[in-house]
C-alpha positions in Angstrom: 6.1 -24.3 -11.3 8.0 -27.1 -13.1 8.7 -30.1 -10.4 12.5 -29.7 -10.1 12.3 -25.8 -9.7 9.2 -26.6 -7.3 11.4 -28.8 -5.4 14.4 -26.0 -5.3 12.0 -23.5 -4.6 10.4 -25.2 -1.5 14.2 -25.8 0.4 14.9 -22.5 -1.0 12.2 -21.8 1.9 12.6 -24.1 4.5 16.8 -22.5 4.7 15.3 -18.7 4.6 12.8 -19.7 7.0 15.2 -21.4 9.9 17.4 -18.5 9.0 14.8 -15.7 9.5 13.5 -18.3 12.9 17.7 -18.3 14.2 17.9 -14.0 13.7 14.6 -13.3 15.4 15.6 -15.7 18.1 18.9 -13.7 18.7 16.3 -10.9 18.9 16.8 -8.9 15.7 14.3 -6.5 15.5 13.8 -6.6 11.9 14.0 -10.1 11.7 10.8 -10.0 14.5 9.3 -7.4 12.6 9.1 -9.5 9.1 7.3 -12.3 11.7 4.4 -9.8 11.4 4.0 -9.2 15.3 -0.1 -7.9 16.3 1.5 -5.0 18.0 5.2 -4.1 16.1 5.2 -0.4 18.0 7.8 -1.7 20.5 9.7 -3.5 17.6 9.9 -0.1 15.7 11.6 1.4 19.1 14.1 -1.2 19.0 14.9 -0.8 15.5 15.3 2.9 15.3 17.4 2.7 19.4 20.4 0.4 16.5 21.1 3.9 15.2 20.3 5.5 11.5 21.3 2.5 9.6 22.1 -0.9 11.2 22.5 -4.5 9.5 19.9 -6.9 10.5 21.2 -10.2 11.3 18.8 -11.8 8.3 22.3 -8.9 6.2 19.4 -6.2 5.1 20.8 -2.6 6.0 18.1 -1.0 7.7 16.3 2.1 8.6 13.4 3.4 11.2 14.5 7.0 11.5 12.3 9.0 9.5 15.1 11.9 8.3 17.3 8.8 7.1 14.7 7.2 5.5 12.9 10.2 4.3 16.5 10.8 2.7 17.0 7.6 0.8 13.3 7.9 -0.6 14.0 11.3 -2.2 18.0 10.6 -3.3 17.7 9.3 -6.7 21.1 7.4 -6.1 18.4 4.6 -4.2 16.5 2.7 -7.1 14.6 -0.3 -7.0 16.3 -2.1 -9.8 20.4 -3.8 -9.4 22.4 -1.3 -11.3 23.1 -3.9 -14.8 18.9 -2.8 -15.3 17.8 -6.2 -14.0 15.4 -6.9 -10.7 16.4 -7.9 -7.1 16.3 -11.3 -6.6 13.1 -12.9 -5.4 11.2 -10.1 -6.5 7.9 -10.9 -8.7 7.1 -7.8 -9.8 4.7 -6.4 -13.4 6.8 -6.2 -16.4 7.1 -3.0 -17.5 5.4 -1.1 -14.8 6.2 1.9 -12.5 6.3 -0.8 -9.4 10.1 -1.8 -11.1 11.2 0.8 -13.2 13.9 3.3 -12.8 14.2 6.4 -14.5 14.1 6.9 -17.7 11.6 4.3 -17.8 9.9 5.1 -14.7 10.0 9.1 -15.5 8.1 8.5 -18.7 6.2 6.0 -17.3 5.2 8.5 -14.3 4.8 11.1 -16.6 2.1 9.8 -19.0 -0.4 8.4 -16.1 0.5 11.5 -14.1 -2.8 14.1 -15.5 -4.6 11.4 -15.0 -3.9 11.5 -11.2 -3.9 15.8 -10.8 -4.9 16.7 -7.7 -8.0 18.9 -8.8 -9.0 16.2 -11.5 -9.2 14.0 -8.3 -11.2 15.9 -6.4 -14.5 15.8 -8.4 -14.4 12.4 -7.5 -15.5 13.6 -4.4 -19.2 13.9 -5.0 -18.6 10.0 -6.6 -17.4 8.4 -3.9 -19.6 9.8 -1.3 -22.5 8.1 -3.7 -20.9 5.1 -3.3 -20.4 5.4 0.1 -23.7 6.0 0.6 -24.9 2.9 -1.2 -22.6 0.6 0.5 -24.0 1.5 3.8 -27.3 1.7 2.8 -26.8 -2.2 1.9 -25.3 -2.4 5.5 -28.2 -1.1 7.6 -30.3 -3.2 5.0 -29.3 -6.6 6.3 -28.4 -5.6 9.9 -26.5 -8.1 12.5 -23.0 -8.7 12.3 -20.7 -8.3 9.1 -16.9 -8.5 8.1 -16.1 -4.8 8.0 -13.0 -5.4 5.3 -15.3 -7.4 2.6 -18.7 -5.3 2.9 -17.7 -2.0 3.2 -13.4 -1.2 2.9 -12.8 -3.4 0.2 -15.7 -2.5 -2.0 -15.2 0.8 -2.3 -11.5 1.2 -3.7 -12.3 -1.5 -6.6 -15.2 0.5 -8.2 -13.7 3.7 -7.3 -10.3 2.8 -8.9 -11.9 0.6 -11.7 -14.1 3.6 -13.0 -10.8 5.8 -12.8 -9.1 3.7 -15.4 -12.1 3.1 -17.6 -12.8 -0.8 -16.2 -16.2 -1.1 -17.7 -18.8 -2.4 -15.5 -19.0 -5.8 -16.0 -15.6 -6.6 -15.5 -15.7 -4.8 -12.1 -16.1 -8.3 -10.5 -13.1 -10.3 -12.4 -10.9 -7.3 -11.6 -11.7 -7.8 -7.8 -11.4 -11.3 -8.1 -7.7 -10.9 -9.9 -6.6 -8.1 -7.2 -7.1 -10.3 -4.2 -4.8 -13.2 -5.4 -2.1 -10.4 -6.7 -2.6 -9.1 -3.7 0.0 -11.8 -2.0 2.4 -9.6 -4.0 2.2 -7.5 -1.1 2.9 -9.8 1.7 6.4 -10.6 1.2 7.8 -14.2 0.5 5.1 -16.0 -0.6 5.3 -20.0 -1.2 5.7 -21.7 -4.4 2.0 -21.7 -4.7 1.2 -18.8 -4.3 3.7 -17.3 -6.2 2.6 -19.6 -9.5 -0.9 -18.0 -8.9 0.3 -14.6 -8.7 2.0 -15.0 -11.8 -1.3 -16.8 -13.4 -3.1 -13.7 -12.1 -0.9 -11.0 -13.7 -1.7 -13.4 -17.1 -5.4 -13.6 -17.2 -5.3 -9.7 -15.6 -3.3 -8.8 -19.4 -5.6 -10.9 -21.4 -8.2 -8.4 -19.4 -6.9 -5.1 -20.3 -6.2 -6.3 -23.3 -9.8 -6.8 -24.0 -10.6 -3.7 -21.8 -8.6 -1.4 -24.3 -10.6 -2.4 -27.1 -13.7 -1.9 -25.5 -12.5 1.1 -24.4 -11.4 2.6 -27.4 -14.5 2.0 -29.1 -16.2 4.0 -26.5 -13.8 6.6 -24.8 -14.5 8.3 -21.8 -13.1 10.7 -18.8 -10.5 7.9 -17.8 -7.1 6.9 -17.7 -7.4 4.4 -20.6 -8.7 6.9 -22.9 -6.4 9.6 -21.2 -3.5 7.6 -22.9 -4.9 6.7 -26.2 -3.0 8.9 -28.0 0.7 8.0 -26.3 -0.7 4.4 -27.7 -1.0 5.4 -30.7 2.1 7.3 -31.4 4.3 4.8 -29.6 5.2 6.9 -26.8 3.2 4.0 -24.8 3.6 0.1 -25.9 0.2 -2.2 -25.2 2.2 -4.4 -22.9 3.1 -1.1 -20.9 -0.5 -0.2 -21.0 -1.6 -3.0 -19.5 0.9 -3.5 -16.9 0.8 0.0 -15.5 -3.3 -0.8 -15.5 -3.0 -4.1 -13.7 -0.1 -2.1 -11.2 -2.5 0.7 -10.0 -5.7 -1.3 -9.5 -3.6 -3.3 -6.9 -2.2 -0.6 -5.7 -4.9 1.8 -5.5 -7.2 -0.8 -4.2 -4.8 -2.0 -1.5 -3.4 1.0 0.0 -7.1 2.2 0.0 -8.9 -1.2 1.7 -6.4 -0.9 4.8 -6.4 2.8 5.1 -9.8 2.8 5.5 -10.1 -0.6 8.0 -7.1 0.5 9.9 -8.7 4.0 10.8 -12.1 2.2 11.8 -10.7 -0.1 13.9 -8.1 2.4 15.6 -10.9 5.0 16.4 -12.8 1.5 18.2 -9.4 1.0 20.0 -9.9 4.6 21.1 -13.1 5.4 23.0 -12.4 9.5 23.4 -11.2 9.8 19.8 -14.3 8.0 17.8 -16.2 10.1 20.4 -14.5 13.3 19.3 -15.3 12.4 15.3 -18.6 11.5 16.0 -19.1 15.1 17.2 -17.1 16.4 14.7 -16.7 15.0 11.1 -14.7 17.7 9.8 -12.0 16.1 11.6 -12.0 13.4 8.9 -9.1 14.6 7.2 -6.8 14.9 10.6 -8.3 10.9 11.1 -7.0 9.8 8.1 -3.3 11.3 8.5 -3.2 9.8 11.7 -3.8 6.7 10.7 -1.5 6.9 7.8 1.4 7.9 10.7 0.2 5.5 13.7 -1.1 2.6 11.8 0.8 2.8 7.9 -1.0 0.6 5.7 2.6 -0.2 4.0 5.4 -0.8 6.2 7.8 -0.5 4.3 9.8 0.1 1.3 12.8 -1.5 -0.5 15.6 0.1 -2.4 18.8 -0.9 -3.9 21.8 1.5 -3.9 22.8 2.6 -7.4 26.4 3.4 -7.1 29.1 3.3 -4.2 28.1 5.9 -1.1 28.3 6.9 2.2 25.4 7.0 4.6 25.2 7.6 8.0 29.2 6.7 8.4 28.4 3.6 6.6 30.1 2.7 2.7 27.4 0.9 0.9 28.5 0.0 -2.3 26.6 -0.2 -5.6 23.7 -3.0 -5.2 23.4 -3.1 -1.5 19.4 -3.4 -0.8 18.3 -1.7 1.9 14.7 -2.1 4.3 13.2 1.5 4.7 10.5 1.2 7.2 8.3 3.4 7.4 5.7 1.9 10.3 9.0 2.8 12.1 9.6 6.2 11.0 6.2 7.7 11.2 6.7 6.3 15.2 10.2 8.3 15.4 10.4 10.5 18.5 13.2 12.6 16.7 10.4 13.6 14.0 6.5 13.6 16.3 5.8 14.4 19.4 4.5 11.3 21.4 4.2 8.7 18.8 3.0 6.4 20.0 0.0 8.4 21.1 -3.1 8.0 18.2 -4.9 11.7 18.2 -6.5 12.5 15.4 -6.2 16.3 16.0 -2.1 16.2 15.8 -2.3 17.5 11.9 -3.8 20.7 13.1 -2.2 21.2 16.7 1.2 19.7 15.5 2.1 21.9 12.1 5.7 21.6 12.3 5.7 18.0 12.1 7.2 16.2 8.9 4.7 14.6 6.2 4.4 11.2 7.2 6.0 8.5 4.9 2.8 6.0 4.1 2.7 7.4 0.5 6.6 7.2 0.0 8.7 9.8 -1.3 10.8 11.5 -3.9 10.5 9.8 -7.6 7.9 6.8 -6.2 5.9 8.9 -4.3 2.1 7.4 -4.9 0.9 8.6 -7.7 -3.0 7.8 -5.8 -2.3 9.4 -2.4 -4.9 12.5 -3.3 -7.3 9.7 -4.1 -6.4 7.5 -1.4 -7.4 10.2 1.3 -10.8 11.6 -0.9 -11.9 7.7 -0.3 -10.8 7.4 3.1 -12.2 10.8 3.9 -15.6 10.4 2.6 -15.8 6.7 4.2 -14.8 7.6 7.9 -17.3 10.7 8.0 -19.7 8.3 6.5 -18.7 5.6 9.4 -19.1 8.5 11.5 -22.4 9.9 10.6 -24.6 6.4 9.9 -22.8 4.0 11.5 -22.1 6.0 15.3 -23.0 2.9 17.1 -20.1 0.5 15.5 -18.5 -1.8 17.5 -16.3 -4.4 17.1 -17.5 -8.1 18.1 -14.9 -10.8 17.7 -11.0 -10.6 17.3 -9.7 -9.5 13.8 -7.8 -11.8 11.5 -4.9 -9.7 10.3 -2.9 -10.2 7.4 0.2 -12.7 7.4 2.0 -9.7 5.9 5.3 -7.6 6.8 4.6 -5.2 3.7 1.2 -4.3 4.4 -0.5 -3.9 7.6 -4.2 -4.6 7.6 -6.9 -6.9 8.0 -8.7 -10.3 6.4 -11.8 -10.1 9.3 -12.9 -7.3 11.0 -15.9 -8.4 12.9 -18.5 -5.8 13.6 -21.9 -5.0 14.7 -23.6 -1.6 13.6 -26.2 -1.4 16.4 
């Protein structure tokens, strides 16, 4: 970043910053929640107790009631894109990928990448993962002691998982892992000037990448989502640029939901004695663990949308451009839509039926296009935890993430014996 824009940038900053520090000291609960609290499950109360829709003090109209917000995510009149086609403001996003794009773009973005992602395609990665699993752990119980739960075992899983999936061949597995963690501060909100610049840099070197990816890939096609879309590159349906920005989108974002789906539910079952008693007796419950923790512990908080003509909402006119803070922590913690919230039980899918589908994979048009293989992963890697790991504990406090987007860990210190 050039000096003078540096320099503009930085007390660009320091005024958001003693703005954000002035509303959270009046109590805001929004404006606490973006201070990334370790527990934010009183926070959430507070939010949703200002009604349906309420405007922070930071002047973000906000949400933490699941019908309201469940609503907005599925109305096509919310989009994530200022209504003259251009981006928020602040936002640092992929150039021509889903993660921006309104319909049509989006739609025929969605639309090519979508077979890739069909549900029963997904599940033959079943067998896969649970191989990979497998070899993880045995790597574990190889070296013994103490290890950072996050870096051996939840954040290697999702990178070769997702990098086979797109057709990443193997030894670039290691430069994509490298390039997801620093686009990863893409996910943690306002990041500094130096960051930012190194996000960007990232996004560069991961086109140059795929670029060289597709050509490797093309001279040896395979069952993945490269070759999948071949032929829309060929007949222009699909430019290069989009090709590699919707490849660079989904291995951060099917690495990252992944990594802090799978830590969040390890470290919730520690937090709770009975219920990692209860899976260890029963691994079939693995699916009900990992819908619990994707209500009671969301790996992304939250959402943003930006109104696409004038409307009413919950009594309140919001015209055209208005950005609005779905958060969905919030919402899957709404009494109006579960029965004790704040209560982790990892039987509720099966004993609570008429509950509403939690929010953690979005909704409506941006609904994750991963979510089936998000939960295989997460499946396979708590029963896993479960079965050859039953003596995991936790010995040191975790580092979390500086993050108000995602909710997850840096450190999770364990033992496995």
């Amino acid at each position: 970043m050039a000096g003078g824009a540096g320099q503009r940038e930085q007390a660009r900053r320091e005024v958001w910053n003693a703005f954000l520090g002035s509303a959270a000291q009046q109590g805001d609960p929004y404006a606490l929640l973006l201070g990334v609290p370790e527990d934010p499950g009183p926070l959430y109360a507070q939010l949703r107790e200002k009604g349906p829709l309420y405007r922070s003090a930071i002047g973000t109209w906000v949400t933490g009631r699941h019908a309201v917000a469940g609503k907005i995510l599925r109305d096509r009149r919310f989009g994530v894109r200022l209504t003259n086609g251009e981006k928020a403001p602040e936002a640092i996003e992929f150039d021509n990928s889903m993660l921006g794009q309104d319909p049509p773009n989006h739609t025929r973005l969605r639309k090519l990448a979508a077979p890739t992602f069909n549900p029963r395609r997904m599940e033959k990665w079943r067998s896969r993962v649970e191989e990979y699993v497998d070899e993880l752990i045995d790597r574990i119980l190889a070296k013994g002691g103490k290890f950072n739960f996050m870096t051996a075992f939840a954040q290697q899983l999702p990178v070769r998982v997702v990098s086979e999936l797109l057709g990443i061949p193997e030894q670039y597995w290691r430069s994509a892992f490298r390039l997801t963690r620093r686009m990863a501060h893409l996910m943690d909100g306002d990041a500094s000037p130096e960051v930012a610049d190194d996000v960007l840099q990232a996004i560069d070197e991961s086109a140059r990448v795929f670029g060289e990816i597709v050509v490797l890939v093309r001279e040896n096609p395979g069952e993945n989502m490269i070759s999948d879309l071949l032929p829309a590159l060929d007949d222009g349906t699909l430019s290069l640029d989009e090709l590699i920005a919707l490849c660079t989108f989904l291995i951060l974002a099917g690495v990252e939901t992944t990594v802090n789906l799978i830590g969040n539910a390890t470290a919730t079952l520690l937090g709770h004695s009975e219920q990692w008693a209860m899976f260890k007796d029963d691994v079939s419950l693995a699916p009900g663990v990992v819908q619990e923790t994707l209500r009671y512990e969301t790996p992304v908080q939250q959402y943003r949308r930006i109104v696409q003509e004038d409307l009413e909402l919950g009594g309140v006119f919001l015209p055209a451009d208005t950005e609005l803070a779905i958060c969905a922590g919030a919402a899957n913690r709404d009494p109006e839509a579960y029965h004790d919230p704040d209560r982790f039980d990892i039987t509720r899918s099966t004993t609570r039926r008429g509950e509403p589908e939690v929010l953690s994979f979005s909704m409506g048009m941006h609904f994750c296009l991963g979510a089936t293989l998000a939960r295989i992963e997460a499946e396979v890697a708590m029963t896993a935890v479960a079965k050859r790991l039953p003596d995991l504990r936790q010995v040191a406090p975790v580092r979390r993430r500086n993050s108000y987007i995602v909710r997850g860990m840096l450190q999770f210190p364990v033992a496995a014996a």
